[in-house]
C-alpha positions in Angstrom: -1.4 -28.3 -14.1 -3.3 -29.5 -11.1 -3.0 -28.8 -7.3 -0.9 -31.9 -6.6 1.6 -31.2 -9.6 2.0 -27.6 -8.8 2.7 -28.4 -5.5 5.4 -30.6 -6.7 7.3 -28.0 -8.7 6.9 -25.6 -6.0 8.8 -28.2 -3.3 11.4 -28.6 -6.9 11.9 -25.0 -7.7 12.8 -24.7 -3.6 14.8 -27.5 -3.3 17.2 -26.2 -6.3 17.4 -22.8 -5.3 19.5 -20.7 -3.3 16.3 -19.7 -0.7 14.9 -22.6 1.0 12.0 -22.5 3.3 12.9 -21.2 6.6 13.5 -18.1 8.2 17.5 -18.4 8.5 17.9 -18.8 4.6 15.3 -16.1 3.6 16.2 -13.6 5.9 19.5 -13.2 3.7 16.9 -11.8 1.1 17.7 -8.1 1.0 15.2 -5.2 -0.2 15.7 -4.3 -3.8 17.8 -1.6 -4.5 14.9 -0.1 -7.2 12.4 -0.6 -4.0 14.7 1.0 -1.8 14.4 4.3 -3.9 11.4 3.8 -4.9 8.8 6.8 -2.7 5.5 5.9 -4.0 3.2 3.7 -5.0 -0.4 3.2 -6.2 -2.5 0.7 -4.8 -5.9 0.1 -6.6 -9.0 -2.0 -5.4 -11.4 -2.4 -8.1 -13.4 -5.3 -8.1 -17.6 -6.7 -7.7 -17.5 -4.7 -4.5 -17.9 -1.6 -6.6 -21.0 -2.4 -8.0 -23.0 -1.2 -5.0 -20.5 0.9 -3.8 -21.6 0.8 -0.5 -20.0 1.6 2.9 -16.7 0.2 2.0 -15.1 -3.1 0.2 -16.0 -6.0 2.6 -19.7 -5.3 1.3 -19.5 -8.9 0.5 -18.9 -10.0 4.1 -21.7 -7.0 5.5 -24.5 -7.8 3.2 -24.6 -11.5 4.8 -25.0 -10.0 8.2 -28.8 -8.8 9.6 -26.9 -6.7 11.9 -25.4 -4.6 9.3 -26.3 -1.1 7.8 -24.9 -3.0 4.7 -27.5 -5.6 5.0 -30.3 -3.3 5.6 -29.4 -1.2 2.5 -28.9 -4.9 0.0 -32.4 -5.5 1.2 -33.8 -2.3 0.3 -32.0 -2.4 -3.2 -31.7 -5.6 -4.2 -33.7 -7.9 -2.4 -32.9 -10.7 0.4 -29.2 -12.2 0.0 -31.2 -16.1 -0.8 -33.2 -14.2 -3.5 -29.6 -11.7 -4.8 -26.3 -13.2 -3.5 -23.2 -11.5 -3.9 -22.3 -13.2 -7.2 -25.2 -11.6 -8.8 -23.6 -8.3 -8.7 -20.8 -10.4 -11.7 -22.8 -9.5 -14.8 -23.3 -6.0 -13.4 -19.4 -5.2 -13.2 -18.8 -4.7 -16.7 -15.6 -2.2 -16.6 -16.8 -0.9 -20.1 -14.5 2.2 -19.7 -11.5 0.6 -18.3 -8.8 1.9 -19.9 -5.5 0.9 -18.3 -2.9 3.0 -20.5 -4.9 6.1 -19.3 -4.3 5.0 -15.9 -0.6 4.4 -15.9 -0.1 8.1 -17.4 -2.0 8.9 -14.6 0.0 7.1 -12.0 3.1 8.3 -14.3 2.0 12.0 -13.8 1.1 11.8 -10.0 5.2 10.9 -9.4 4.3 6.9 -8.6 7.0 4.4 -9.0 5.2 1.2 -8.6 1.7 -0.1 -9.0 0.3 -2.5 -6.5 -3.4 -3.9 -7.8 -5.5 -6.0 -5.9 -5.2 -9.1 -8.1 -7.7 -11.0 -5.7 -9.9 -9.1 -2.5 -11.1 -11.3 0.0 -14.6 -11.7 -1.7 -13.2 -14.6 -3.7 -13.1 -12.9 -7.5 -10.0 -13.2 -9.6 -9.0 -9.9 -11.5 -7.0 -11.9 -13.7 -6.7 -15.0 -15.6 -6.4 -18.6 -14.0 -6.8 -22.6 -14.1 -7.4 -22.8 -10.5 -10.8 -19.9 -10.0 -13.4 -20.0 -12.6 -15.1 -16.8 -11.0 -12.5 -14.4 -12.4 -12.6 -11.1 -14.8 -11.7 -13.1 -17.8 -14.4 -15.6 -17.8 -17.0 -13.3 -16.2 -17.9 -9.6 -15.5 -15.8 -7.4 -17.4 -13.9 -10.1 -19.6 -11.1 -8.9 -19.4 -7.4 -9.7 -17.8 -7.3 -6.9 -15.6 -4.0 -7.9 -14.3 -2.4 -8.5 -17.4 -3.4 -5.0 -19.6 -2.3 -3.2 -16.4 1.2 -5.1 -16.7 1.9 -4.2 -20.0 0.1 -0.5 -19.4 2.3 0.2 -16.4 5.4 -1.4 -17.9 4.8 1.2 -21.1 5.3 4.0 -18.7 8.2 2.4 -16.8 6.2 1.8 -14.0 7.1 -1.4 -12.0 4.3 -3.7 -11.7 3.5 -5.4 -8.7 0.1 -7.1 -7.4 -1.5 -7.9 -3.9 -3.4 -11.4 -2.9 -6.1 -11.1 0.1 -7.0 -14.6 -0.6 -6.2 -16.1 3.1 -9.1 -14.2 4.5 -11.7 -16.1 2.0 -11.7 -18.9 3.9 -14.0 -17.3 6.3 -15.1 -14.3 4.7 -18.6 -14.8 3.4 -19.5 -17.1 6.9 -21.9 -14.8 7.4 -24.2 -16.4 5.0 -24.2 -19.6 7.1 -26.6 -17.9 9.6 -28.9 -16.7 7.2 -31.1 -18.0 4.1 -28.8 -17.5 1.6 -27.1 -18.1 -1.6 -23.6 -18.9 0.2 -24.8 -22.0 1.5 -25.9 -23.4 -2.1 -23.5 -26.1 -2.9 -23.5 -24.5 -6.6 -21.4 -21.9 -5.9 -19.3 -23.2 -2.8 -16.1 -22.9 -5.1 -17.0 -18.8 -4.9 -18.3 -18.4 -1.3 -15.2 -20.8 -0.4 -15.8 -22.8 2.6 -17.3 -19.7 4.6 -16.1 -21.3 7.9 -18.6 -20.5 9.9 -17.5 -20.6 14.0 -17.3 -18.2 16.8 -14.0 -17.7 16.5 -14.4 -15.8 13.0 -17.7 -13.9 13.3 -17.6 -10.7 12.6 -18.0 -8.9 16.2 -15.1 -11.1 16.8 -12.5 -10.0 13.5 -10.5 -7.6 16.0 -9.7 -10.0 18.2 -8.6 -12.6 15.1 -6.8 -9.8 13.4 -4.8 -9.4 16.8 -4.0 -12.9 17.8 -2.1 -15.4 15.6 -3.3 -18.3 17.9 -6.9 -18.3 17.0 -8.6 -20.9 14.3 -6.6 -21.1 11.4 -7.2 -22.5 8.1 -7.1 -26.2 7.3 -4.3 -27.8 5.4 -6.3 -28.7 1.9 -7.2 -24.7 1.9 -3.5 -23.8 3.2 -2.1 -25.6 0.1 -4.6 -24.3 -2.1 -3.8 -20.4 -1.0 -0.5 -21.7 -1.8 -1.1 -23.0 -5.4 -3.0 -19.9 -6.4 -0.2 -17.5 -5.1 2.5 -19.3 -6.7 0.5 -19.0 -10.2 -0.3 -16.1 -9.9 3.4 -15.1 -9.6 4.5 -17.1 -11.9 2.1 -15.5 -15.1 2.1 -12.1 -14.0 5.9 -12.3 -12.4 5.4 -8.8 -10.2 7.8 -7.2 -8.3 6.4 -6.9 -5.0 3.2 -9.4 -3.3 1.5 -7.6 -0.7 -0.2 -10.0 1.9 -3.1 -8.6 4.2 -3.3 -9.5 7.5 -4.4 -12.8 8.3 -1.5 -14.4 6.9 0.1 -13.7 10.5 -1.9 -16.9 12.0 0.4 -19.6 13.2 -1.4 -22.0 10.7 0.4 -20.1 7.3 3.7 -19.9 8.6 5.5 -23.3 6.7 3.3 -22.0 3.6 4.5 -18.3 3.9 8.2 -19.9 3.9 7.3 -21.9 1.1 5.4 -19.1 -0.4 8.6 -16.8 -0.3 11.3 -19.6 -1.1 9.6 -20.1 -4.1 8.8 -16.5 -5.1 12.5 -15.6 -4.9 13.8 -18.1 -6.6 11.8 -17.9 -9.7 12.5 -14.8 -9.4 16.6 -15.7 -9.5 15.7 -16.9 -13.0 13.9 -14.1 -14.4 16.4 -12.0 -13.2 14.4 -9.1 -11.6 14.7 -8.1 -7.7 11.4 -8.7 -5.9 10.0 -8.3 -2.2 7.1 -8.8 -0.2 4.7 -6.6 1.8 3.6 -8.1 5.4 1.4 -7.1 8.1 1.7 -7.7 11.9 4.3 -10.4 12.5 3.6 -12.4 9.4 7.0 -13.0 8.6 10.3 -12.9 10.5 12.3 -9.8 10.4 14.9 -8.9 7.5 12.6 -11.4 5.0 10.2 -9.3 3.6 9.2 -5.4 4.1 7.1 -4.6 7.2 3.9 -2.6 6.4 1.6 0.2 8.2 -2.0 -0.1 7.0 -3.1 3.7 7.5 -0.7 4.4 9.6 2.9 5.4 10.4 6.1 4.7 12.7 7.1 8.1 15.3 11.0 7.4 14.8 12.8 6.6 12.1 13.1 2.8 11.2 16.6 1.0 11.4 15.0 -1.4 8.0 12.9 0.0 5.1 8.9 -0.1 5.6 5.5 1.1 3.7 2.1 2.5 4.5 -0.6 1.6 2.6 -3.2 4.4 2.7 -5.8 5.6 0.4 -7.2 9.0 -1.2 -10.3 7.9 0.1 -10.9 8.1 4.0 -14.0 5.7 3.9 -13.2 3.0 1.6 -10.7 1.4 0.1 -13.0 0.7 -2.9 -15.6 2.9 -4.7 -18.5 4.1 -2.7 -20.8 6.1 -3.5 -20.6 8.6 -0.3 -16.6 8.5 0.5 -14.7 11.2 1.5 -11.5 11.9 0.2 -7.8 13.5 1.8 -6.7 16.8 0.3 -3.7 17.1 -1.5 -2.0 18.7 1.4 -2.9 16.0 3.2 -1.5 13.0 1.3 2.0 15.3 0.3 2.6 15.8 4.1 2.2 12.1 4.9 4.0 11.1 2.2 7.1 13.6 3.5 6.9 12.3 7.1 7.2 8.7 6.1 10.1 9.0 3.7 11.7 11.3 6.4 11.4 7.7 8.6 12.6 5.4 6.0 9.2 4.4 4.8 7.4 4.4 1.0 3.9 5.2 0.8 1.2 2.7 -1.1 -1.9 4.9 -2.0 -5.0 3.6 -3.1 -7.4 4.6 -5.4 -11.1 3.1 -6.0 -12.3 3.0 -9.1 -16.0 2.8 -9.9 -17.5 -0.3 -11.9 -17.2 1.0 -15.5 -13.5 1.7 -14.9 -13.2 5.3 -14.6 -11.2 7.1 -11.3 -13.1 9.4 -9.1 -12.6 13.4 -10.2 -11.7 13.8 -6.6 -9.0 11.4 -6.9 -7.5 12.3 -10.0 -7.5 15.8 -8.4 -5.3 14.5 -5.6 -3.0 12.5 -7.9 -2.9 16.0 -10.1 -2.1 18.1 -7.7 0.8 15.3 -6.2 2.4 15.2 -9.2 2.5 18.6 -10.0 4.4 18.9 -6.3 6.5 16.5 -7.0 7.9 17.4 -10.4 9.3 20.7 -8.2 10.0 18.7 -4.8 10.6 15.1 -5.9 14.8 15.5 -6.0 14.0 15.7 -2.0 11.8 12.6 -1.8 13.2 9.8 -4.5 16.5 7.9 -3.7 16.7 9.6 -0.1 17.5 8.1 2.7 16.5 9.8 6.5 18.5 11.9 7.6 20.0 11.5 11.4 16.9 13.0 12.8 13.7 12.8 11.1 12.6 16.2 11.7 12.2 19.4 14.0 8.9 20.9 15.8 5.9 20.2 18.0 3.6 17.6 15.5 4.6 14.2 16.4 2.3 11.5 14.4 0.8 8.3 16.3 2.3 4.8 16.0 -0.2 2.3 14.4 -2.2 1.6 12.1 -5.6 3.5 11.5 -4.1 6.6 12.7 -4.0 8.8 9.5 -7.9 9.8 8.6 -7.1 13.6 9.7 -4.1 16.0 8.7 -1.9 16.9 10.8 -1.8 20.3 12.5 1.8 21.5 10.9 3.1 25.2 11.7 5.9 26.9 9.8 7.8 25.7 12.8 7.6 21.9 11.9 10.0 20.3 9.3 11.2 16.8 8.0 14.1 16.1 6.9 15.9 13.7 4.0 19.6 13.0 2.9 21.5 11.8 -0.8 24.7 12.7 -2.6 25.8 15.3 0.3 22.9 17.1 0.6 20.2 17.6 2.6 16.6 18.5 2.5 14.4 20.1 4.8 11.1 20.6 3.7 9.0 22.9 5.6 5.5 21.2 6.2 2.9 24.8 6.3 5.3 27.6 4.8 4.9 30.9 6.7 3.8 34.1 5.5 6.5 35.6 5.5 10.1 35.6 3.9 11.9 34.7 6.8 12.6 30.6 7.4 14.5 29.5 10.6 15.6 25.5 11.6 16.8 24.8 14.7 18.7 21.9 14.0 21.0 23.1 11.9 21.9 25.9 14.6 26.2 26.3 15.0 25.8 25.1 18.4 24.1 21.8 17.3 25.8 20.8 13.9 29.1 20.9 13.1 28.5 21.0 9.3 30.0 23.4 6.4 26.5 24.0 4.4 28.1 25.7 1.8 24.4 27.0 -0.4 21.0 26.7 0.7 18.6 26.3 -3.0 14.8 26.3 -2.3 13.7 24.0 -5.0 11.6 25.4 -7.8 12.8 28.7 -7.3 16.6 29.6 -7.0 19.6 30.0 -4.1 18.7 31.6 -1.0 20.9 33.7 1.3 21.5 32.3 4.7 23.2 32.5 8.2 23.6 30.6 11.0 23.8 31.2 14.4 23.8 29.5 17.9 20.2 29.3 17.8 18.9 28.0 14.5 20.1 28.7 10.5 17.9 32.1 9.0 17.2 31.5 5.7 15.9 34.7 3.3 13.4 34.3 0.8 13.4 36.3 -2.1 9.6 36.1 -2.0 6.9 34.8 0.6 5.8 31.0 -0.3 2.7 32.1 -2.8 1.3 28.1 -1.3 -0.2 26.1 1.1 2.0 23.0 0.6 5.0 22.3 2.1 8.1 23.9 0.5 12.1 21.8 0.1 14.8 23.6 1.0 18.3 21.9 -0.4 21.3 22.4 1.7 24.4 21.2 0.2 26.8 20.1 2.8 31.1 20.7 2.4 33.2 18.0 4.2 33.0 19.5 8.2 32.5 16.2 10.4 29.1 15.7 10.5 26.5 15.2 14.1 22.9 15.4 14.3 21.1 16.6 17.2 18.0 16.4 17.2 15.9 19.9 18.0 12.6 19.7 19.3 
């Protein structure tokens, strides 16, 4: 099917369906009750930007740019970008050890309930298969559809598949190689460099300031309908559960294509019978028609509507680079627990490396969350916040890019959840010794019949409360550094939150 004639059945498929494309209709699309539940996620960028694993996944965009220690260090390994372009890394991205059923018991075994990969980065490279990009993983590189083995992989281990498109950001992503001798400006391979719109407006001293305002140059309308076209294939062979956009799908020039984008995704989806979503950035789409998301980042109260982070293990790169650094396990478990305790899921990232094989350091982290969450998960999964978040001095920032360092959490600081008339406190550094107090759940500040306190993993715990806080005594000190859950099971008192701080 060409452009024109997809186009068509995407205007078809809308006009018959419930959803049509506009705000009004789609905001009557509600987050899926699985999604709802749903704590954790993996996201996972692998693509040609691993192959020099330098500095960080827009390598494609750097190495284009004099001005760039990413340029400096293509020069010195490869050679001038008009004598090695970017699609000469292709034949070098071979994925030899891919194996994705070995990654889904992975994901399986860290606690994850979705998968998110990155079915197309901004470089321009499809990691699956279709009529409408002939520089994808099927035809070239690792030959292989990526998207489709991790489908069926992820589906084996009752994972729920999902994928992410960065494709809106191609349209100007490789300009860089307009300035400069280089392969981008060979007509050859203009339908992988993409039109490269070179202006001021999208240089890359500039990309804060486009990130930040919907009003600068957008895309044209032969590009808008082609984003459209590959989107609405892409959904349509792979059918996953969630699309996550990135950010420059906020400009005022995608909005009618973002409506027509979602009117057709959920009524396909109508047909298949499976609830779906989508993940937005900034003010991409109007509220109550997709889910919001942080990138790195978190929300300081507890959010009204469901929301996600997307973070990653690895602090320096979304994709595989040689020198990353990566986030401890205590790290990523107390994020995690702050951002459920707001009504949030967390999306985290793993890079893989060109032959297909995960990082030690990052199956370490996924390890080690896992094992956490096989004692602590009946605190995270299905919750809902409770009516505060949480109790003590560590307050995170609002943003996004906020969540590179741990948080300084004393046996003091706690975050709390709610399900099935109970609810869990989870203390984020336990103390070293056996003696546990909460503020919040002090006589004087809840009127609630807690009828047995059960610190999870290990058994009931005596307890008392009092005007000041309720003591709870542990039959042993912690024996860890991460946090600990605490269940209180709640009796039928009338129930009031204040919050203690």
């Amino acid at each position: 099917m060409d452009k024109q004639a997809y186009l068509a059945q995407i205007d078809r498929v809308i006009a018959a369906g419930p959803y049509k494309a506009d705000w009004g209709s789609l905001s009557r699309h509600a987050t899926p009750g699985w999604y709802q539940d749903a704590k954790l996620g993996i996201f996972i960028h692998w693509g040609i930007y691993s192959v020099p694993g330098y500095h960080n996944e827009w390598y494609s965009r750097a190495m284009y740019d004099p001005k760039t220690p990413s340029y400096r260090y293509h020069v010195a390994h490869y050679g001038k970008p008009d004598q090695f372009g970017y699609k000469d890394f292709i034949p070098m991205f071979k994925g030899e050890k891919f194996d994705p059923a070995a990654w889904a018991r992975l994901f399986c075994a860290a606690g994850a309930q979705y998968v998110m990969p990155v079915a197309e980065h901004h470089d321009g490279f499809a990691m699956y298969q279709t009529d409408f990009n002939r520089w994808n993983s099927v035809e070239m590189g690792p030959h292989q559809d990526v998207l489709g083995r991790l489908k069926s992989a992820c589906q084996g281990e009752g994972l729920v598949f999902c994928a992410s498109n960065h494709r809106a950001e191609h349209y100007f992503f490789m300009n860089n190689g307009r300035r400069i001798p280089s392969d981008v400006s060979d007509p050859a391979y203009g339908d992988f460099y993409g039109p490269a719109k070179d202006s001021n407006a999208l240089l890359s001293y500039k990309m804060s300031a486009t990130a930040n305002d919907c009003r600068t140059e957008g895309p044209t309308e032969d590009y808008l309908e082609d984003w459209l076209v590959r989107c609405c294939e892409m959904v349509d062979r792979y059918r996953p559960q969630v699309v996550y956009f990135d950010w420059w799908i906020h400009n005022l020039a995608f909005k009618p294509y973002l409506k027509r984008f979602a009117a057709y995704y959920y009524n396909q989806a109508e047909t298949w019978g499976v609830q779906v979503d989508i993940n937005y950035k900034l003010q991409a789409f109007a509220p109550g028609c997709a889910m919001p998301d942080v990138e790195r980042g978190a929300l300081t109260e507890i959010s009204p509507v469901p929301w996600q982070t997307c973070t990653a293990i690895g602090k320096r790169s979304w994709g595989y680079t040689k020198d990353n650094r990566f986030k401890s396990p205590y790290h990523v478990i107390t994020d995690l627990i702050d951002i459920v305790s707001k009504n949030g899921r967390m999306l985290l990232n793993v890079g893989p490396k060109p032959d297909g094989t995960i990082t030690k350091e990052e199956t370490r982290v996924l390890q080690s969350l896992g094992d956490w969450l096989a004692v602590n998960g009946k605190g995270i999964y299905g919750t809902m916040p409770w009516r505060c978040y949480g109790e003590g001095m560590v307050r995170v920032k609002a943003g996004s890019f906020q969540d590179n360092k741990a948080k300084k959490y004393t046996p003091r600081d706690f975050r709390f959840t709610y399900k099935d008339g109970r609810i869990y406190a989870f203390q984020m550094l336990p103390g070293k010794n056996k003696t546990v107090r909460l503020r919040t759940f002090c006589t004087t500040a809840q009127d609630l019949d807690i009828r047995r306190v059960t610190w999870l993993g290990v058994g009931e715990v005596p307890f008392a409360r009092s005007a000041k806080h309720l003591e709870l005594q542990l039959p042993k000190t912690p024996g860890t550094l991460l946090p600990l859950c605490f269940e209180l099971e709640m009796g039928n008192a009338r129930e009031t939150c204040k919050s203690a701080r």
